[in-house]
C-alpha positions as CSV (number, residue, x, y, z in Angstrom):
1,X,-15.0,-21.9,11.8
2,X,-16.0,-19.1,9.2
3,X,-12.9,-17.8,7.0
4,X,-12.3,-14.2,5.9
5,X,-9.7,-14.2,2.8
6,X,-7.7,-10.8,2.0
7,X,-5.8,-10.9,-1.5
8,X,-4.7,-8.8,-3.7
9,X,-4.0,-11.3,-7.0
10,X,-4.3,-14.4,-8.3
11,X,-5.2,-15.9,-4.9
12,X,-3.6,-19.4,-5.4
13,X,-3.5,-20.0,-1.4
14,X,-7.1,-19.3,-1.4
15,X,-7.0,-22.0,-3.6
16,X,-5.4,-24.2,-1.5
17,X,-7.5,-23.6,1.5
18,X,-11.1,-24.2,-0.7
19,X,-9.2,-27.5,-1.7
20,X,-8.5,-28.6,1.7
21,X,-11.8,-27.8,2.8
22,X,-12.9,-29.9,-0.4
23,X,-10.7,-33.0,1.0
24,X,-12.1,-32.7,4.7
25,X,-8.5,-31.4,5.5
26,X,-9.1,-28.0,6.8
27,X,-12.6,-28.2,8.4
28,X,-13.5,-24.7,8.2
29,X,-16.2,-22.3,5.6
30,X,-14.8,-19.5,3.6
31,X,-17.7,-17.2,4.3
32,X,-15.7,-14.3,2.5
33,X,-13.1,-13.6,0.2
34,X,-12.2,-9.2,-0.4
35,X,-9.9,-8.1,-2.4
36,X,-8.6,-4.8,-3.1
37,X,-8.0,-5.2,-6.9
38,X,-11.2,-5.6,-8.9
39,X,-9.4,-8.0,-11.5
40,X,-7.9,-10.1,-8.7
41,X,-8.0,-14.0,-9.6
42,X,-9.1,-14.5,-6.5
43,X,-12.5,-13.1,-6.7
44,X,-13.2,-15.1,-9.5
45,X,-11.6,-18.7,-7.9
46,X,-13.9,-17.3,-5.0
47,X,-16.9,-16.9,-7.0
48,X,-16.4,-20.1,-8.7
49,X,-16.7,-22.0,-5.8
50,X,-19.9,-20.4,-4.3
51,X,-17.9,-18.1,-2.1
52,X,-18.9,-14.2,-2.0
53,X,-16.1,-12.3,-3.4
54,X,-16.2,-8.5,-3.1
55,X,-14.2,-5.9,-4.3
56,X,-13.6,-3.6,-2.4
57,X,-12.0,-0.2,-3.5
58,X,-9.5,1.6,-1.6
59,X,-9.9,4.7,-3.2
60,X,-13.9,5.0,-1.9
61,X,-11.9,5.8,1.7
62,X,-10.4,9.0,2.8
63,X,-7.6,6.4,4.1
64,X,-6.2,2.9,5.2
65,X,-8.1,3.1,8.8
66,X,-11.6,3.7,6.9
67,X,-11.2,1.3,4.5
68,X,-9.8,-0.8,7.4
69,X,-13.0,-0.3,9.2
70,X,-15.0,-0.9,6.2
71,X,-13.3,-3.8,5.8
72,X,-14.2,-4.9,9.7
73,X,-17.9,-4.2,8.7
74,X,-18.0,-6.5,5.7
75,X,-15.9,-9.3,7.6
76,X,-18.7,-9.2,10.5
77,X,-21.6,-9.6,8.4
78,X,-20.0,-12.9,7.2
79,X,-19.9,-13.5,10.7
80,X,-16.0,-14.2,9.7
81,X,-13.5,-15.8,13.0
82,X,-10.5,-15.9,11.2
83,X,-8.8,-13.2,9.3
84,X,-6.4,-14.6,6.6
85,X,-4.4,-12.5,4.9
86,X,-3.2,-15.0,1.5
87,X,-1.2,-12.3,-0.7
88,X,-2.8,-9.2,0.5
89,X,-0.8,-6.2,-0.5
90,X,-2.4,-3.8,2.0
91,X,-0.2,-2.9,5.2
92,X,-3.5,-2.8,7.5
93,X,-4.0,-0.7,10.4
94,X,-5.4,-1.1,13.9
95,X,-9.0,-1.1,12.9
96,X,-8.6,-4.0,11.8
97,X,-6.3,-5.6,14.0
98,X,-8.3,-4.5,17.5
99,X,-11.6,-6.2,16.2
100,X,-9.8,-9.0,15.2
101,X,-6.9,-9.8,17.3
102,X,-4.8,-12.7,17.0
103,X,-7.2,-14.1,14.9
104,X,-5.3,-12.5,11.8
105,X,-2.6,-14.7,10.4
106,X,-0.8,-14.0,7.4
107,X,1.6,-15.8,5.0
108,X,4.8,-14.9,3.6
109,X,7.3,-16.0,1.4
110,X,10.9,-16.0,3.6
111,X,11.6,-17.2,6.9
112,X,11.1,-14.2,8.9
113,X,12.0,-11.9,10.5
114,X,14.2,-12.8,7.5
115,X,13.2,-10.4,4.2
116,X,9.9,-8.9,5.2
117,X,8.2,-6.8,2.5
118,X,8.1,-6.8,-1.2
119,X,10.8,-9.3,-2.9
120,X,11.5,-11.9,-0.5
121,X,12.5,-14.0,-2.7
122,X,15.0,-11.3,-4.6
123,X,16.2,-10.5,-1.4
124,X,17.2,-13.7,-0.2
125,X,19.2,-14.5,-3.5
126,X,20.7,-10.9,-3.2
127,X,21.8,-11.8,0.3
128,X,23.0,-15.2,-0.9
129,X,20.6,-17.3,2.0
130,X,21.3,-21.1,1.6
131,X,18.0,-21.2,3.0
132,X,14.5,-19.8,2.6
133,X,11.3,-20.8,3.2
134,X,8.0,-19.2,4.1
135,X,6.1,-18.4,7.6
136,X,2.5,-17.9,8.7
137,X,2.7,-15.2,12.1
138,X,0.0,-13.5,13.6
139,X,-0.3,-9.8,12.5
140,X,0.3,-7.0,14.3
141,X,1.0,-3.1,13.3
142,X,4.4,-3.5,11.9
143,X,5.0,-5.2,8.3
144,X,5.6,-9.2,8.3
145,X,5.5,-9.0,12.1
146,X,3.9,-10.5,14.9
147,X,4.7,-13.8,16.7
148,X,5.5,-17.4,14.8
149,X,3.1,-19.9,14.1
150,X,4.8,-21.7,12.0
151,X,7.8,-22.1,9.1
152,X,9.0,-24.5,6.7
153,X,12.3,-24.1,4.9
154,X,13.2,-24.9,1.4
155,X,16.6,-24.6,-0.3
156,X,18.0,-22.0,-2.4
157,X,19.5,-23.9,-5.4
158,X,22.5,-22.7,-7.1
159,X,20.7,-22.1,-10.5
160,X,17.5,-20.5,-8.7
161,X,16.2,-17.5,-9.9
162,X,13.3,-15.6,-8.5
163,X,11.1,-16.9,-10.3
164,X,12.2,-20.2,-9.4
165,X,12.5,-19.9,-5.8
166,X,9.6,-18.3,-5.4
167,X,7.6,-21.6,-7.0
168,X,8.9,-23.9,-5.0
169,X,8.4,-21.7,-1.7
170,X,4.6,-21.0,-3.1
171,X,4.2,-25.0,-3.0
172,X,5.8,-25.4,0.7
173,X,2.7,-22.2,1.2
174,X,-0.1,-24.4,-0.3
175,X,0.8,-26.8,2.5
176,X,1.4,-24.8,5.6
177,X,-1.3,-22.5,5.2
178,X,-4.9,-24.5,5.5
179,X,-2.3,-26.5,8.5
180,X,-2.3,-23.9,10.0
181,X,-6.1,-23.3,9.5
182,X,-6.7,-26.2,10.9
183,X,-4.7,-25.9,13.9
184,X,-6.1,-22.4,14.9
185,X,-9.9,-24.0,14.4
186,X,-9.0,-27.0,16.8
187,X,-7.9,-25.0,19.3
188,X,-4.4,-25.9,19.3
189,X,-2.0,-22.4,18.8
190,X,-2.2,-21.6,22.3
191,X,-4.4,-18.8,21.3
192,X,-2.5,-15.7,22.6
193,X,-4.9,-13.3,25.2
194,X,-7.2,-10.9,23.2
């Protein structure tokens, strides 16, 4: 199965999902890795492991739907099955959803629908949440939305700050993520209808 990687920095689940292909894991091909930030780590962790990894700039589009659809064109010549979106910081639109529909799947840092958007992690110490964790959902149009695939939970310490929490859920992320992968390329998700 051919992988399409979206992110926006330093791309450390892409990271994790080149290593479990590495260890026979996640039996799957990168065959693309776009960012939207020309200085995004990611291009480069791409790049170093033989993966293209293209930049491509929002501000060449009169919007999000055409650079949406641009970003549809590049993902087909790679001949791409899967869509991950691994710390993408784009709200994408339908034309890229409809191409590619529930074959999107995106990570994120809180147990939603707990905390969607920007500062999870702030959020759930603001709310004081024994509990957080992080969830990989299919996408749809609305923002850390679309149905389940799959959570784990990790504690909020006492002492946690931000910064803390959010390494310890980025670690539980590493893990579920190329799972996930590897579920969705054996078939076993229950793929929902197209």
């Amino acid at each position: 199965m051919v992988i399409g990687v979206l992110a926006s920095g330093r791309g450390s689940n892409l990271q994790a999902i080149l290593d479990a292909i590495r260890l026979g894991t996640l039996v799957a091909k990168v065959g693309i890795v776009i960012s939207d930030k020309k200085d995004a780590m990611a291009l480069a962790r791409a790049r170093s492991s033989n993966v293209p990894g293209v930049f491509l700039d929002p501000k060449a589009y009169p919007g999000r739907e055409a650079y949406d659809a641009a970003l549809v064109s590049l993902l087909a010549t790679h001949k791409v099955e899967l869509v991950v979106l691994a710390g993408f910081m784009r709200v994408v639109t339908r034309a890229l959803i409809e191409p590619y529909k529930n074959r999107i799947i995106n990570i994120h840092p809180s147990l939603l629908p707990a905390f969607p958007g920007l500062h999870a992690q702030r959020q759930a110490l603001a709310h004081g949440v024994k509990i957080s964790g992080c969830t990989v959902h299919f996408v749809d149009e609305q923002v850390d939305h679309g149905p389940i695939i799959a959570q784990v939970a990790s504690p909020v310490e006492p002492e946690d700050t931000e910064s803390s929490l959010s390494d310890r859920i980025l670690a539980e992320e590493h893990r579920l993520l190329p799972q996930v992968i590897q579920q969705f390329a054996e078939g076993k998700l229950g793929r929902l209808p197209v």
